[in-house]
C-alpha positions, 0 to 999 in steps of 0.5 A: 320554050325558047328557040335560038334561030339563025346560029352557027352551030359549033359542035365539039362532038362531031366536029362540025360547023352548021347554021341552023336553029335550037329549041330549049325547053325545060332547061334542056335542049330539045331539038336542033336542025336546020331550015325552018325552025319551030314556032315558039319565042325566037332570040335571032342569033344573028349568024353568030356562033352558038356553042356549048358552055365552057367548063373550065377545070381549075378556077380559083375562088377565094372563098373561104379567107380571101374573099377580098380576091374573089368571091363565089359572086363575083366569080359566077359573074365574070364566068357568065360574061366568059361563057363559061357555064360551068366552074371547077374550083379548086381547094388551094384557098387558105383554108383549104378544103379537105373536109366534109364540112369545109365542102359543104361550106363552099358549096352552099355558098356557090349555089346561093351566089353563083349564077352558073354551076359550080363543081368543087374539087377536093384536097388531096392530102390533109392541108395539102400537106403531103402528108396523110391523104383525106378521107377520100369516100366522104368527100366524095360522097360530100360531092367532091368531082376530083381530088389534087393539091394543086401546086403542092407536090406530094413528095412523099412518093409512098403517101401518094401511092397510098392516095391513088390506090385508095382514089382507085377503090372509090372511082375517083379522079386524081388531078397532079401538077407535074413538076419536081418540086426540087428543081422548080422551088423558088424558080419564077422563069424557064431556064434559056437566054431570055432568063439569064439575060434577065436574071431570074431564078429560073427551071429548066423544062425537065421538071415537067417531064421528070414530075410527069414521068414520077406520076405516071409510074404511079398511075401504072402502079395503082390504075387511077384516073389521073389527069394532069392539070397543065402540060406546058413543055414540048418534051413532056409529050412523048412521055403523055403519048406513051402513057395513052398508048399504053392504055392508061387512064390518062388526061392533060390539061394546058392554061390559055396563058401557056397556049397564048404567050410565051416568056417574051411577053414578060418583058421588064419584068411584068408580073401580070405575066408571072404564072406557075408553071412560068411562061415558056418557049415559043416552041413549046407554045407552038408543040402545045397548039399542035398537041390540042389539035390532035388530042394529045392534050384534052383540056383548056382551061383558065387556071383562074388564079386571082391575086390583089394588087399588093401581091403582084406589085413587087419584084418579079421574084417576090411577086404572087403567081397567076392571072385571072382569066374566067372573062378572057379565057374565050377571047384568048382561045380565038386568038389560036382560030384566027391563026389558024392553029385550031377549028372552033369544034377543036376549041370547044372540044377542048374547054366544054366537051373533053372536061365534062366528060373526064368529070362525069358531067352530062353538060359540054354538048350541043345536041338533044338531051344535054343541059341548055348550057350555051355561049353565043359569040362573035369571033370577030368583034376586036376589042382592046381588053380593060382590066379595069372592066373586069367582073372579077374583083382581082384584075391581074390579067396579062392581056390589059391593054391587049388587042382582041377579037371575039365577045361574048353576046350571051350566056344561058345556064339550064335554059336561063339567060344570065348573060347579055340582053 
């Protein structure tokens, strides 16, 4: 029996701050309260924040093909250091994974190398190909949570069609990228001033909401449960809000890079900047803050997405996509607290509570009866971020040489320390 004293309790359930004590038996909490706390082996909290796990929906994890980029090992680690207890991978590796066999494979490899959960979405289509779907009951009973091609939008608009009516009949969740895969090839910037001035090859903000409004067509047509992995652009929103009304099983997700820095921070071209969906406009940022605030949007997540330096270090039209962020997905967020965008609960509604219960998952509380899944932080310790310190074995972050506020002081997975002393 371990019993966390003297925290500040952030709960995403409630939406409440309280300070008081957590007692941690059998890998579940047991109790929380406030006042005295129960005998037994104390860790002083020090009036820090004790939060439940992140769990972040859509990691990438190189594994298999390019474990050079990231591996299950690594990945757990800077997860640990992250707070984030619980990892959502995605299947856009080189070989991706689209049978049972190749689940299996990365699931084995997590459970013997990871130090946190790890959770494994599936392919959606074959190769995400877009052309014949997977064999959606086996995956799912190979332990798939989720299935998406990621990036890879199916353009076949009757091969999608069939996928989310077979995902319906088995109960799975469908995740989608919303963008029309037309408009946005080769474009690396949004469309405006800033990407004529530079130009870039850019897209303008309507192929959001022209993706969006495609799937959720389909989504009313077939009464999936979708969630869309990243809402970036303020004129997708009414589309996501109609669709909620209306009572569909509808969830959106949005990338702390999208939450954080807009298509400013690109700057002379820097390419630890250059993400998919590209950065966009302040105001878009500001609409994103706002749709987390008020529910709108559900999820935040890293988009984990680890490339080497070889592939960023060209022309920003030629460079790789992504930026890891499993280390600085925390830091970043509190960045929205200290400007007074978002409440700590807001946050960890948004990247513990919300995603594990779109994925089914009894983890993302901090009450009785929930997985010892835990993050305690400071949210006022400033820092200046080293790329180089990074646990990840890529490095592209857009934040090196950043100014931050708020550290991880220790992680604990099923009750079990795996971060801080």
């Amino acid at each position: 029996m371990i019993v966390l004293t003297n925290a500040r309790l952030i709960d995403p359930e409630t939406l409440s701050e309280t300070d008081g004590w957590l007692r941690i038996e059998g890998g579940t909490i047991a109790e929380t309260g406030t006042g005295k706390a129960p005998l037994g082996e104390t860790i002083d909290c020090g009036g820090k924040c004790l939060a439940p796990g992140i769990v972040d929906l859509g990691v990438k994890v190189s594994e298999p093909g390019e474990r050079h980029k990231e591996s299950f090992a690594s990945a757990g680690r800077a997860a640990a250091a992250g707070g984030v207890t619980t990892m959502v991978t995605r299947p856009d590796t080189s070989i991706a994974i689209d049978t049972p066999e190749g689940l299996e494979f990365v699931t084995r490899r997590a459970a013997a190398d990871a130090v946190v959960h790890v959770r494994h979405m599936s392919a959606l289509t074959k190769e995400r190909a877009g052309r014949e779907m997977v064999e959606i009951g086996f995956m799912r009973d190979a332990g798939a949570v989720a299935f998406t091609d990621c990036d890879h939008v199916v353009t076949d608009t009757k091969v999608l069609q069939r996928a989310l009516t077979y995902a319906k009949s088995c109960g799975a969740l469908v995740i989608g990228h919303p963008q029309d895969p037309g408009l946005s090839s080769g474009a690396c910037a949004t469309s405006g001033k800033f990407a004529a001035l530079k130009g870039l090859p850019a897209v303008s903000s309507m192929a959001e909401r022209m993706g969006l409004d495609r799937d959720i067509a389909l989504i009313e047509m077939t009464n999936v449960s979708y969630h869309f992995d990243q809402i970036t652009t303020a004129r997708a929103l009414p589309a996501l809000e109609r669709a909620k009304a209306n009572g569909l099983d509808v969830t959106a997700g949005v990338s702390i890079h999208h939450l954080t820095l807009n298509e400013f921070d690109v700057g002379d071209y820097r390419t630890f900047f250059k993400v998919k969906p590209p950065l966009r406009s302040e105001d878009d940022r500001l609409a994103m803050v706002d749709a987390v605030a008020n529910g709108l949007i559900d999820i935040i997540s890293s988009m984990h997405t680890p490339q080497d330096e070889e592939s960023k270090r060209l022309p920003f039209e030629e460079a790789a996509s992504g930026a890891v962020g499993l280390e600085t997905l925390l830091p970043a967020a509190l960045r929205l607290y200290h400007a007074g965008g978002l409440t700590l609960a807001q946050l960890f509604r948004a990247m513990s509570l919300n995603p594990a219960r779109r994925l089914g998952l009894s983890t993302g509380r901090i009450t009785a009866g929930a997985p010892a899944d835990l993050v305690l932080f400071d949210p006022d310790t400033p820092f200046i971020l080293d790329r180089t310190k990074l646990r990840s074995k890529s490095k592209n972050t857009p934040f090196d040489g950043a100014r931050m506020q708020g550290k991880v002081l220790g992680t604990w997975v099923a009750g079990d320390r795996v971060f801080g002393a």
